[in-house]
N, C-alpha and C positions, 0 to 999 in steps of 0.2 A: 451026902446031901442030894436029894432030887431034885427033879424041875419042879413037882408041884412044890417043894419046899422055897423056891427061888420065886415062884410065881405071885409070893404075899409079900416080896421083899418089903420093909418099909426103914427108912433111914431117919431116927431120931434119935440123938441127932446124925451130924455128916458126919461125927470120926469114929460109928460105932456099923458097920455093916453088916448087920443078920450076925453070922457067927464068926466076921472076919475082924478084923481089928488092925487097923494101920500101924504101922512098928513091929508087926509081927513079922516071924520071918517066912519065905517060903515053900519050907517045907511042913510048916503048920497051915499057911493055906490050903497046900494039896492034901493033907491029911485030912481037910474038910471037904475039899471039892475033888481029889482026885487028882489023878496024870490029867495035864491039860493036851489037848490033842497035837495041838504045835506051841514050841515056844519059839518066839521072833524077837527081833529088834527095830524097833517102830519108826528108828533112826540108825542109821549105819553109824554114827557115833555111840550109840546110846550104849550104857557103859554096861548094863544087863538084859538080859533077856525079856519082853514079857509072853506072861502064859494066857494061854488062848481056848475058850469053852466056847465055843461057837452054840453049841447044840444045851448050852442055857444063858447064852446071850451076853457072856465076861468075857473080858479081857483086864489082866492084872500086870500092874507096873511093879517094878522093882530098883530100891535105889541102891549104892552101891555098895550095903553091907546086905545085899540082898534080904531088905526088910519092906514090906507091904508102902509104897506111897501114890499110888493111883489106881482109880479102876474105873475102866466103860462098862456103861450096861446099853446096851440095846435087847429087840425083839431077841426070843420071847421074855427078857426077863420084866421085870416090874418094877419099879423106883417107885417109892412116894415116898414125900419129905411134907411134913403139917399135914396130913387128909389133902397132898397136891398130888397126882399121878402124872408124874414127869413124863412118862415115854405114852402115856394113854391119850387124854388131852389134846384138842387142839392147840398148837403151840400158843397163840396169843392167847389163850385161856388160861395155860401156864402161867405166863412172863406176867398176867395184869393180876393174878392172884400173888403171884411172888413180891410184884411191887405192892400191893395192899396190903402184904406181911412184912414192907419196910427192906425188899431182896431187890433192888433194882437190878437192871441186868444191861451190859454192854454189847454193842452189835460189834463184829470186826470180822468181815472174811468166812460165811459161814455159820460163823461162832455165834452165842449168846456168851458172856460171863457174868457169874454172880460172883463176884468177889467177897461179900456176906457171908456166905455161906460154902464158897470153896468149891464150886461147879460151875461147869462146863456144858452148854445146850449147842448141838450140833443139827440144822437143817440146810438141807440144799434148796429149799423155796424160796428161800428171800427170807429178809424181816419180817416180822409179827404173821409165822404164815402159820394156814388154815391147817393143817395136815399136823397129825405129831411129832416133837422131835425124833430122829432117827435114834440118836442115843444121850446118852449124857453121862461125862466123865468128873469122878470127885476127887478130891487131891486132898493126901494128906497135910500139906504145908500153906499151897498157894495157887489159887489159878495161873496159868501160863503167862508172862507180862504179852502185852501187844509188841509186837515185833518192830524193831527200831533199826533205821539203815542207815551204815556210815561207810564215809567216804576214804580215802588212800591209795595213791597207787605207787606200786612198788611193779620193782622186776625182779621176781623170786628166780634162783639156779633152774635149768634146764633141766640140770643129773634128777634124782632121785631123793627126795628128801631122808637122810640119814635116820635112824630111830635107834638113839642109846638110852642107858636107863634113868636120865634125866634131861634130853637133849631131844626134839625133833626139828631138825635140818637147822636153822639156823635160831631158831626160838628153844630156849631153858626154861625148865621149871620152876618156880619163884620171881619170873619175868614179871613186871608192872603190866599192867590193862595196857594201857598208853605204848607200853614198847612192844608189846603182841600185836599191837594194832600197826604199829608203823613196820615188824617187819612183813606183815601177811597181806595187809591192803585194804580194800572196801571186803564189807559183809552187812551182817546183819545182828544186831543183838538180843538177845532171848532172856529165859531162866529156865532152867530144868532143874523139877522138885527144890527150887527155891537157890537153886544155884545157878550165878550169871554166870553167865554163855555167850560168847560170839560165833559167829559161824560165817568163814570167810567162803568166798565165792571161790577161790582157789584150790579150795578141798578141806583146807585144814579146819580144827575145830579148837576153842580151848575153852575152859572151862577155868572157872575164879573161885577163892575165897571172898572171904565179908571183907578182908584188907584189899580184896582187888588184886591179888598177886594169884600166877598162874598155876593150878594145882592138876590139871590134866590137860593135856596136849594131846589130838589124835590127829590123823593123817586119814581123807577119804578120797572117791573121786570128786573133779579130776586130777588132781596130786599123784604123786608116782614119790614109793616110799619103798624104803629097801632096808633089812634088818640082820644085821651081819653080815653083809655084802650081799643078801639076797633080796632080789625082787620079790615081794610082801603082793603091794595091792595087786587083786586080778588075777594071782596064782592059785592054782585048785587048793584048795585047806591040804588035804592028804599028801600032796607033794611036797609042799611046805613042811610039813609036819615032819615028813620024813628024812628030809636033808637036815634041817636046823638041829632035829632031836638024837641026830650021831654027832652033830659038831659043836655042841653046846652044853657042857653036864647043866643040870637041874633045870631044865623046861618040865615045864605042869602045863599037862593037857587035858581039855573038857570036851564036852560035846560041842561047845561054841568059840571055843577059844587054845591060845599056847600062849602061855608065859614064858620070854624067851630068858634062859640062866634067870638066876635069883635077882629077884625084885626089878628085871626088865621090860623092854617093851611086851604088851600083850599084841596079840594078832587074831583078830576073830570074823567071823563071818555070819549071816544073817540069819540064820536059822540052824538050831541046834539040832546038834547029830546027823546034817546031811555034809557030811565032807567031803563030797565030790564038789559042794560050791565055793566060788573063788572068794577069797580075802578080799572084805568089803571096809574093813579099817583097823589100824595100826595104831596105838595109843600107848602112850609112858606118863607116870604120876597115877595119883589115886585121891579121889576127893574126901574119904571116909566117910563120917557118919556125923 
């Protein structure tokens, strides 16, 4: 695909993108768009990578059967959705054409949300401002919820939060919402791709099913997390790599990641393929699909 190919994008509707298609997997996106030039993680929990086209204005999420569920477009690429040009537009030309198509949209921190429609408007002006949105991110599932903070306080262990293949430090896998919350303390509550999420101010992260019970547990900073007796967070990936992968049969390693022995903790770091950077979080469970 080229850029003048990107530059007519139009999105009618939000779940069908030019030639990309949400649920698809990742390696059918690049075989449309190509190697993206970096892949990152937008969040040091974030369970996959996303791929990054800077130079035609993508960036692409991925959930955790590594299948298509978000994408930003900014400059140069082009959005419209009804004959609306989302990144063209002055923004409140946008939002009052959107609300006259029955698309109201919510201010929060930045943000515009259209929860109609499953977008995301992103300016740093202010509300209803004069300039175009910088980008606008559409989501397979759900717009992101508004971010909720709750209270707890606890005294987590000094040591190192333990990370076995069902266990991080003192929180299990299939633990209740309510008892993840009372052993980690205050945070904040989220959803990612339609999966609630807390995100404790402590470091750790967890991640729920629809019953509420805990189906991914990670460990970030400031947390201190260790993984077979070794120190995880903060350690070069390569060094890690190389101790764990003599004392441990069946570690599977990626460009971004080690799975330590069969079906354990995983240990990944922010950007794939540079293994010189330290371990940015340590996670056990998996949320599927």
């Amino acid at each position: 695909m080229t850029h003048d190919d990107l530059a007519g994008w139009r999105v009618e509707p939000l779940r069908g993108l030019g030639p990309l298609r949400f649920g698809t997997s990742r390696a059918s996106c690049r075989a449309v768009l190509g190697q993206p030039d970096v892949s990152f993680r937008r969040a040091a929990w974030a369970d996959r990578p996303a791929d990054d086209y800077p130079d035609l204005g993508l960036s692409l999420e991925f959930g955790a059967a590594d299948l298509l569920e978000a994408v930003e477009a900014r400059e140069p690429a082009r959005l419209v959705f009804e004959d609306i040009a989302l990144l063209a537009a002055p923004g409140r030309d946008v939002l009052r054409r959107l609300a006259e198509g029955g698309c109201e949209a919510e201010w929060n921190l930045g943000t515009y949300s259209v929860g109609k429609i499953g977008i995301s408007l992103f300016s740093p002006a202010g509300p209803t401002p004069e300039s175009p949105f910088v980008s606008v991110s559409v989501f397979r599932r759900a717009v992101p919820a508004r971010p909720e903070f709750f209270e707890g306080t606890v005294t987590l262990p000094t040591g190192p939060l333990d990370a076995v293949n069902d266990r991080l430090g003192p929180a299990r896998l299939g633990t209740s919402r309510n008892d993840v919350r009372a052993i980690f303390g205050e945070g904040m509550a989220t959803d990612h791709f339609g999966c609630a999420t807390d995100v404790f101010f402590c470091g750790a992260v967890a991640q729920y099913d629809v019953a509420g019970t805990a189906r991914r547990l990670v460990a970030t900073a400031p947390a201190n997390a260790s993984v077979h007796g070794y120190t995880a967070l903060g350690t070069p990936f390569q060094d890690f790599v190389d101790l764990v992968t003599v004392e441990v049969p069946g570690c599977v390693v990626s460009d971004s990641s080690v799975t330590v022995g069969a079906g354990g903790p995983q240990v990944s770091i922010s950007r794939s393929g540079v293994h010189s950077l330290p371990i940015s979080a340590v996670s056990v469970g998996s949320l599927g699909d």
